[in-house]
Phi, psi and omega in degrees: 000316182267356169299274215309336192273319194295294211311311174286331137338320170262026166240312187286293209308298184303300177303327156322280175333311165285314184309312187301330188243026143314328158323289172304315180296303149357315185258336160305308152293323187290321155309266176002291173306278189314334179296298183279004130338300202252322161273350149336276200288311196235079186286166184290152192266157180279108198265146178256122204269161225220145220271140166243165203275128176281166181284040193251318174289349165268283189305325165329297167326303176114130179233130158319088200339330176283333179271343188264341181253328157326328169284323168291355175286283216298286190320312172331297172298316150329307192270324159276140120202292180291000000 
C-alpha cells in the first residue's frame, strides 16, 4: 500500500513538473517571437539629437538677479546645515 500511495505521488509530482515547465518554455519562446515581431513592423523611431546649450550660453541668456541671488542664498544654507 504505501510503495504504490509514494509511487503515484511521484507520477503526480513528475507530471506537475513537466507541464509547468513545458508552459514556461512555451511562453518564453511565445515572448521571444512577439518581441522580434513587434520591432520588425514597428521599430523605434530615429530620434534626432538635438545640441544642449551650454552654460556659457545659458548664463548668457539672462537670470534675474533677484532669483540668482536666492538661489545663492538657498545653496549657502544648504550648505552650512551639512
Amino acid at each position: 500500500m504505501q510503495d504504490t500511495l509514494m509511487q503515484q505521488g511521484m507520477d503526480l509530482m513528475i507530471y506537475g513538473m513537466g507541464t509547468v515547465l513545458v508552459f514556461l518554455t512555451l511562453l518564453v519562446i511565445a515572448t521571444l517571437i512577439m518581441s522580434k515581431l513587434v520591432m520588425r513592423f514597428f521599430p523605434d523611431p530615429v530620434i534626432a539629437e538635438t545640441p544642449r546649450p551650454s552654460r556659457q550660453v545659458a548664463a548668457e541668456t539672462g537670470v534675474d538677479p533677484a532669483v540668482r541671488s536666492a538661489i545663492e542664498k538657498a545653496i549657502k544654507l544648504h550648505r552650512a546645515r551639512h
